[in-house]
Phi, psi and omega in degrees: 000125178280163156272116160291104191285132169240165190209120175291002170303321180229060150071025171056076165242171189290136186268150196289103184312167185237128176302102142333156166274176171323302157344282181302337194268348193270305174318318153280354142314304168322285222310314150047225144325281196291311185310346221233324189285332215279310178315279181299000155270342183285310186297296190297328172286356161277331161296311202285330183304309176284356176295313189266352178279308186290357182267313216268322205256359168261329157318325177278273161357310190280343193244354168315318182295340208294306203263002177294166186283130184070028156316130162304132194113163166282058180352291194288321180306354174268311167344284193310276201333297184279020156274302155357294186306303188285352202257031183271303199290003150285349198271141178277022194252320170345155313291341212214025162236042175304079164319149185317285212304294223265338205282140198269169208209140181272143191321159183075338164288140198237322186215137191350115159294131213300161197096330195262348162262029137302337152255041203237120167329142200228357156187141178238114171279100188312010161260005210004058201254336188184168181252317165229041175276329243004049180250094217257156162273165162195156187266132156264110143311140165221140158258129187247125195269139169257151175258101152284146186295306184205164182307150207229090178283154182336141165060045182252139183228006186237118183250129150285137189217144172326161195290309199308306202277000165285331180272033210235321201271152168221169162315314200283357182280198197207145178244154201200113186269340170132317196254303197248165144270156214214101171286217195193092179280336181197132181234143158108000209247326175270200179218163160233195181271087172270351167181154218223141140226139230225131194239168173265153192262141178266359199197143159293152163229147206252155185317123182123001198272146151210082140201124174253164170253098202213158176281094187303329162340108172079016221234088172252172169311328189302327177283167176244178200219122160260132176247139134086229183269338199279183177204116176248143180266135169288092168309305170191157185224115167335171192257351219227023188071068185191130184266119165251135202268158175277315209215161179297156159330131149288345190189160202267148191243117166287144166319146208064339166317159188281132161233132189291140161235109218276158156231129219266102142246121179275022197251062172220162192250117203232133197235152190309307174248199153264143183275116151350279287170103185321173110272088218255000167221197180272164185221172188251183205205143167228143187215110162285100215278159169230121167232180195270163152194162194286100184297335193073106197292121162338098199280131196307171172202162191203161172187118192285162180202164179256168148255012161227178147255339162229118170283137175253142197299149175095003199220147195249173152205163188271084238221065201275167168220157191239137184218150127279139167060050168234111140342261193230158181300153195228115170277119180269107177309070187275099172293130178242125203238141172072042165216134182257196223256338164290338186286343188265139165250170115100315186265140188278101167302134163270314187251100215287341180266006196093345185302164180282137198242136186238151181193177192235147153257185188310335189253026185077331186325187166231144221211130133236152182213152173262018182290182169292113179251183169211196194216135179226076197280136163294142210230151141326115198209114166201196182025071192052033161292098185294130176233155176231116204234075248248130185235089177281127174240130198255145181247120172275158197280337149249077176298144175324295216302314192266008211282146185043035178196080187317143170207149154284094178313080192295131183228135180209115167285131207246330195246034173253318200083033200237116179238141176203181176215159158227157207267124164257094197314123166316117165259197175218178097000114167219000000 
């Protein structure tokens, strides 16, 4: 159920939800989707858990008489089987990701004993975010175009970029010079030159020096010095026209000589290497991303069969389904239409009284009907696995439906899509 927000600003009416873009809506749909698999796996792997504890200790109980002295049989093979039997709740596949090959089989076994397959894996999502959210990971690039502040030259480790486009970048983007991929050790911590000004030296000063004599006028801590190849931070400024340097001169200034003065922009980007290839317009950034996508759940798919085509009343038939990509077990409703509840032996009618019987169809909906239903359960059927599931139905011998009267019996599975008929033989009365 959503909430609906009100705001006394505007006379306390519901205020208008705000769209996602697309993207955004489709990723929170995911989360979702997987937050809701994650819940309910938490409950059921707790069930299942006490399931196989309870499987496990009658197995072990059923199988005591096995190891006594003089048991009839492979002792030690039984042996081996329960120690197997006890190492289940340690084994890290517990309770329910079990592969066949791994789940131990009692001497003589050949394949999962019935009960037991609910703890046989039932897909391993080779991304391993779920087993059955089909909720999957995957990498995206995305490219993000920057407007740089001024041209950036060949052996530069530093880009200036517009104000707006600095809060856009993280480390994680990649800079791409033409020649390298480039990482982004950092933004916003270095500086470049957004304007230069150029002051007079009042004296020489030899390398190592750090207070100079310069005209300060316009001159803070914000700034900076280019000496040599270095950039020295402006510490403090004198009362007296003078400048204290963080560190000495890389190289000695003559009296009167120019000293560059940098101003401190911090709208920048700092890279792993140096760039190849100038930057002199905008360019793009690259960031490879991990976002969710809909893996798509395997589609069940079935096909019903007889083992006759026409039943004489007084007679059964076999009403089998061969299925594929069935998860976990599924009870399936099968309705027999144009028949009443008398016509049937041996199959569990549920509603014996005519009452309406409710069920979801292939499109989810909810469905009722008052024909005669039965239940036809589906079995785990997966990873190229076929399962097969036989629904015996008895034709009585005087049924109403057929008395003077061959008729085609219409059957519909609703969560399947499946309609079909078998033809039934006129009895009479006698």
């Amino acid at each position: 159920m959503s909430l609906l927000k009100f705001n006394y600003i505007n006379g306390f009416q519901p205020e208008a939800e705000e769209e996602l873009p697309f993207e955004q809506s489709e990723q929170l749909k995911l989360e979702q989707k997987l937050s809701t698999f994650e819940v309910k796996q938490t409950v059921v792997k707790e069930e299942l858990e006490n399931d196989l504890r309870i499987w496990r200790n009658k197995e072990l109980s059923d199988s005591d008489w096995r190891i006594v002295e003089d048991a009839p049989g492979d002792t030690a093979a039984w042996k081996s089987y329960r120690t197997k039997l006890r190492d289940l709740p340690s084994n890290s596949k517990f309770p329910d990701k079990f592969e066949v090959a791994d789940f131990p089989l009692a001497p003589g076994e050949s394949s999962i004993p019935e009960g037991a397959e609910s703890f046989i894996v039932t897909n391993n999502d080779p991304l391993g975010i779920g087993t059955t959210s089909w909720v999957g990971n995957k990498q995206v690039t995305k490219t993000l175009k920057i407007t740089n502040n001024e041209p950036s030259g060949v052996g530069t480790d530093v880009i200036s970029v517009i104000p707006d486009d600095v809060g856009k970048i993280t480390t994680d983007h990649i800079f791409d010079d033409g020649e390298n991929a480039i990482s982004i050790t950092s933004v916003g911590s270095a500086f470049v030159t957004k304007f230069q000004e150029v002051a007079i030296a009042s004296t020489d000063y030899a390398a190592g020096t750090t207070t100079l004599g310069i005209n300060t006028e316009s001159i803070s801590t914000d700034n900076w010095i280019q000496s040599g190849s270095d950039r020295i931070a402006i510490t403090g400024i004198g009362t007296e026209n003078t400048i204290t340097l963080a560190v000495g001169l890389a190289q000695t200034i003559s009296n009167g000589g120019d000293i560059t003065i940098l101003k401190k922009d911090y709208r920048t980007i700092s890279l792993a290497s140096t760039i190849a290839n100038a930057v002199t317009q905008p360019f793009n950034l690259r960031k490879i991303t991990t976002e969710l996508y809909d893996q798509g759940e395997p589609v069940k798919t079935a096909t019903l069969s007889f083992n006759k085509a026409i039943v004489n009343p007084g007679d059964n038939f076999d009403l089998t389904l061969t299925y594929t990509n069935v998860l976990a077990e599924e009870d399936c409703t099968v309705e027999f239409k144009n028949s009443l509840v008398s016509d049937f032996t041996l199959v569990d009618i549920k509603n014996k009284n005519g009452e309406e019987y409710g069920t979801r169809d292939q499109a989810d909906n909810w469905i009722t009907t008052q024909n005669p239903v039965s239940i036809i359960t589906l079995n785990p059927a997966h990873k190229g696995v076929v399962g097969k599931s036989t629904l015996t139905v008895g034709i009585a011998t005087n049924a109403p439906s057929a008395i003077d009267n061959t008729f085609e019996m219409e059957i519909f599975i609703p969560v399947l899509g499946i309609t079909t008929h078998i033809g039934i033989a006129s009895t009479s009365i006698s």
